[in-house]
C-alpha atoms as one frame of an Amber mdcrd trajectory, in Angstrom:
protein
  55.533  20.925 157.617  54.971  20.454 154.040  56.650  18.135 151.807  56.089
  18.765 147.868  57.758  15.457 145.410  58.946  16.605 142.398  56.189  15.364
 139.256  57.729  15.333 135.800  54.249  15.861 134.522  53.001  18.759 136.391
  54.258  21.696 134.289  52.425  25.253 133.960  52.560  27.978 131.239  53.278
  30.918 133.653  56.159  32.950 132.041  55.322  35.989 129.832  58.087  34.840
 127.715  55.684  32.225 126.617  58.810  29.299 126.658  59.437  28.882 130.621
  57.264  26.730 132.443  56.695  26.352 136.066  56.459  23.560 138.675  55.172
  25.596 141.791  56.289  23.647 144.890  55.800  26.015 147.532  53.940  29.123
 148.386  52.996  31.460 150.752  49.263  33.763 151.931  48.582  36.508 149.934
  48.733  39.649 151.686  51.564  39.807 154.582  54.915  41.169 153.756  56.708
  37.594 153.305  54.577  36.201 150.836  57.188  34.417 148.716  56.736  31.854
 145.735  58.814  28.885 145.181  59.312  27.422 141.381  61.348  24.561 139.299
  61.601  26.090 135.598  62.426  24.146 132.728  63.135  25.898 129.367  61.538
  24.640 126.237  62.890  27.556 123.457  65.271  30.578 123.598  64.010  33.457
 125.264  64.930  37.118 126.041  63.565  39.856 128.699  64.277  43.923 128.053
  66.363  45.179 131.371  63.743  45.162 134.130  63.841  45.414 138.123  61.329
  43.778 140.544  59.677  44.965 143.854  60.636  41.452 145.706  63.953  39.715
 146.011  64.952  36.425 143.709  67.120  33.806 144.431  68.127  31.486 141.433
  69.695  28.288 141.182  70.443  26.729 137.857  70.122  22.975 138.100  71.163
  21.899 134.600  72.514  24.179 132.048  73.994  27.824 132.463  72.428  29.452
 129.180  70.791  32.313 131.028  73.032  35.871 131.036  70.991  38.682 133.462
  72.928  41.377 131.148  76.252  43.763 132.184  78.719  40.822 132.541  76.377
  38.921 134.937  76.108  35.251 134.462  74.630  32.329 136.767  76.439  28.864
 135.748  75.091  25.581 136.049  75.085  25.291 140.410  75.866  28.856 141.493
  73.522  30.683 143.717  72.144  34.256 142.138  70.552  36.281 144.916  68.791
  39.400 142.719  68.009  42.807 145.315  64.373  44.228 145.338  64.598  46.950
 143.078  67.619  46.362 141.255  67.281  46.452 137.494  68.734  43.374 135.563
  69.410  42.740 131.769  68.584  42.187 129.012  68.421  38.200 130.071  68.929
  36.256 127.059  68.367  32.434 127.301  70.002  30.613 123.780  69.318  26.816
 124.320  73.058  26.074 123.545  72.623  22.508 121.871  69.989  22.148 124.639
  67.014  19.418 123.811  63.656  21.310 124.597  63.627  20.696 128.401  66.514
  20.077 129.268  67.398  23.520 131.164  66.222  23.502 134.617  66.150  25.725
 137.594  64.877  26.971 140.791  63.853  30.070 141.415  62.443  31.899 144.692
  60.658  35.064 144.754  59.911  36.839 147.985  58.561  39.695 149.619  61.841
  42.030 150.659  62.976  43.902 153.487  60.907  47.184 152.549  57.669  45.322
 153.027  56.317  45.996 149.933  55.266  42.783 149.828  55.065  39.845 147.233
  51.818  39.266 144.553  50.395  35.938 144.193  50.336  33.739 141.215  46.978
  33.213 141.841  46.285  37.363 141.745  48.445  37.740 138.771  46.072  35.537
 136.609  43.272  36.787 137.898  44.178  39.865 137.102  45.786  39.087 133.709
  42.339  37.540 132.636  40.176  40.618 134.191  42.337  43.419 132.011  42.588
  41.232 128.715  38.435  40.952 129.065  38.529  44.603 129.136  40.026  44.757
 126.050  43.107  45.097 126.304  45.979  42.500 125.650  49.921  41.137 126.629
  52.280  41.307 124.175  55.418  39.520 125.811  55.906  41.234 129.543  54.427
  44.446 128.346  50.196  45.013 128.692  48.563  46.933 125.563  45.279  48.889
 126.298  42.692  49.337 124.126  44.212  52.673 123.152  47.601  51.324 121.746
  49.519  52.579 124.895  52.215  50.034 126.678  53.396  49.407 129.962  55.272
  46.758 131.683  52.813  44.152 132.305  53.436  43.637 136.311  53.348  46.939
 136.959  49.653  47.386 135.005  48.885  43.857 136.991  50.003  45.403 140.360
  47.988  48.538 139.868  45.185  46.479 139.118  45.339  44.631 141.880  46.292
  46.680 144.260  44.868  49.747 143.195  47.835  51.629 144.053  50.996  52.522
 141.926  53.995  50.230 142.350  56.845  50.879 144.747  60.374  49.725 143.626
  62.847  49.692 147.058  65.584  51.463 145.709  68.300  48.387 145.676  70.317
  47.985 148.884  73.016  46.135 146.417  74.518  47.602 143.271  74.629  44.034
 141.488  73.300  40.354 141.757  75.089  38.761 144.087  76.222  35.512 142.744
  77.974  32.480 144.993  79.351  29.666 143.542  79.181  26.658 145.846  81.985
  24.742 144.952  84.397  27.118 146.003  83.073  27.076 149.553  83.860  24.700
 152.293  81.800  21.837 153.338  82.206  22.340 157.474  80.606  20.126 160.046
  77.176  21.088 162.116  77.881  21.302 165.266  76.653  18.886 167.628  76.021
  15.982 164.956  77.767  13.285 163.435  78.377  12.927 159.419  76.219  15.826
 158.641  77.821  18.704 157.031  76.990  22.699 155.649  78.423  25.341 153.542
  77.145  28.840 154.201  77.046  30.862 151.200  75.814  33.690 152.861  72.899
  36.438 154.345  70.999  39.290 152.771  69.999  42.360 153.922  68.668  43.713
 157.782  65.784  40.376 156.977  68.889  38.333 157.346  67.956  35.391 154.535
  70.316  33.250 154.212  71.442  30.493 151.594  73.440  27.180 152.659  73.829
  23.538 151.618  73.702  20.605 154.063  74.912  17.249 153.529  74.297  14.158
 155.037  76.185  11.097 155.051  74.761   8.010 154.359  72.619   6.542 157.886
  73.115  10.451 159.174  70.042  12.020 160.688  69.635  15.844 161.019  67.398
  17.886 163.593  66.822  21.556 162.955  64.351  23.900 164.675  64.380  27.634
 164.322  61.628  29.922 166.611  61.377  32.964 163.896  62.354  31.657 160.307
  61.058  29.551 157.645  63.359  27.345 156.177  62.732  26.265 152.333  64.854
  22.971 151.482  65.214  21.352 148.145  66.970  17.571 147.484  69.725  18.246
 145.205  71.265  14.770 145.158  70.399  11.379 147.054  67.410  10.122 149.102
  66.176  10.041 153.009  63.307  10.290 154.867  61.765  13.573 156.420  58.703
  13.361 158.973  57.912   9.718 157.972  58.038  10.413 154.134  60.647   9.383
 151.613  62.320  11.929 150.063  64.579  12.157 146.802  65.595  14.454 143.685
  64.048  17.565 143.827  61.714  17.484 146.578  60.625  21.017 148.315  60.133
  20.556 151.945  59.134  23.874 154.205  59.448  24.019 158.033  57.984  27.095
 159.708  59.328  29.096 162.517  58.677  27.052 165.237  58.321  23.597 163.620
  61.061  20.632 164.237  62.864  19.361 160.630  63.672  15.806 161.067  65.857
  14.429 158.537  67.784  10.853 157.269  69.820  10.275 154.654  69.191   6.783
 153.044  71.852   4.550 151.915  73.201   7.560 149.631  74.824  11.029 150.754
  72.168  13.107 151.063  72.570  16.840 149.733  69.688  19.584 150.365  69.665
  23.434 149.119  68.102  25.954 152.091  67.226  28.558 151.943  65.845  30.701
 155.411  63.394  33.192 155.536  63.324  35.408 159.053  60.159  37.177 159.131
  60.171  41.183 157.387  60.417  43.018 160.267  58.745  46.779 159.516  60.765
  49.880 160.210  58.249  52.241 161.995  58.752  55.152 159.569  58.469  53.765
 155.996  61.771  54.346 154.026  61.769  56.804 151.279  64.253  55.175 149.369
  62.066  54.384 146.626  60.956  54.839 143.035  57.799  54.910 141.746  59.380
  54.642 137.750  59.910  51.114 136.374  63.432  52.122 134.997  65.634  54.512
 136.761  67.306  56.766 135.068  70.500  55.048 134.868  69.163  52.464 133.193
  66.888  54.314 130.489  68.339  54.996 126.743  69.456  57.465 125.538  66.878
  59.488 123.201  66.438  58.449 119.731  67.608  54.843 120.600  65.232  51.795
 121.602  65.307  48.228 122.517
């Protein structure tokens, strides 16, 4: 079990936008297939990122403000859930503070390693590598990495070859869009087999099976969860308790692993958590060859003579 308390003072430069920064709360190991990274984000300026796709799945939860726009109509309001496929290309995100005081905008934000097994890339390998190729002369200008020649290319991908040693996969998306949920529209439905604890199930993703929901508590409630395969990622959204002998209260990250008993209470307020669970990535025994090995598909390149 690990319990993370939210620290209004522990903020980290991490975005190649240069205005997001990061409060990691939870993480995984480098290496296996479900390596995932967990993040609050507060926004200090307006920022915007070209149309891009990921090898690893996002989900996205705006906690204050919905000034974000992931490009082609899609747009995640203040408390709707975003789940974003590996591979699928998204943008150009465009972040305008709206009347916003530097700040102020604040979200949470998972990144994971998806159902192809390609795996997720530590923060920690990321800025290892990001220091290793600007000492070799080369240099980051926004997400894209510059070599000493003048040539560009998307800076993950140069990061992932770097680290890896090996050119970047991209799962060729098992959605066509972002899948956005919006919370209040669902149904708060009792847990069966307790008293004043309720959940709404927003939904699962792909053969993995993730799944988002949102339990409640009622004031005095307790809660007792135990799952033998997933990890379960929870974050206070509103109230306080106590898990495993700790208090708990706005925007604490608690993770149970497969296996491991979550024991909560809800204090003298209703006590609302976000989950997300993460089965394990279960690998096919022929690798897929629904991939791309280009950063943008074809669909999504301009047409000649035109640029961003």
């Amino acid at each position: 079990m690990k319990i993370v308390h939210f620290d209004k003072d522990n903020w980290i430069k991490d975005h190649p936008s240069g205005t997001l920064y990061f409060q990691h709360l939870l993480k995984g190991e480098p290496g296996p297939p479900d390596n995932f990274m967990y993040v609050l984000a507060k926004q200090q300026d307006e920022w915007s990122m070209p149309r891009h796709r990921h090898n690893f799945d996002q989900i996205r939860l705006p906690l204050v403000g919905d000034n974000t726009t992931y490009g082609r109509g899609v747009v995640l309001k203040e408390g709707q859930v975003g789940y974003f496929p590996e591979g699928l290309s998204y943008g150009p995100q465009e972040s305008p503070m709206k009347g916003m005081a530097p700040g102020e905008p604040l979200g949470l934000t998972l990144q994971f390693g998806g159902s192809s097994g390609y795996g997720f890339m530590s923060i920690e390998q990321r800025r290892q590598a990001r220091q290793e190729l600007i000492e070799a002369g080369g240099s980051f200008d926004g997400p894209f990495y510059v070599r000493p020649d003048g040539t560009r290319q998307w800076g993950l991908t140069t990061i992932w070859e770097h680290v890896f040693g090996e050119h970047l996969k991209y799962a060729r998306p098992r959605y066509t869009h972002p899948v956005v949920a919006d919370p209040k529209r669902f149904n708060w439905l009792p847990v069966e087999g307790t008293k004043g604890v309720d959940h709404k199930w927003l939904g699962a993703f792909s053969e993995r099976a993730v799944w988002v929901e949102m339990i409640k508590l009622q004031p005095g409630a307790r809660w007792s969860s135990a799952d033998p395969k997933a990890r379960r990622l929870l974050t206070v959204l509103s109230g306080d308790g106590e898990c495993d002998c700790d208090q708990i209260g706005y925007l604490t990250a608690i993770q149970a692993d497969a296996g491991e008993t979550l024991d909560l209470a809800a204090g003298s307020s209703p006590l609302e958590l976000f989950l997300i669970g993460l089965p394990p990535v279960v690998l096919p025994t022929t690798e897929s060859q629904e991939y791309d090995l280009d950063e943008f598909p074809a669909e999504d390149r301009e047409p000649a003579g035109q640029s961003s």
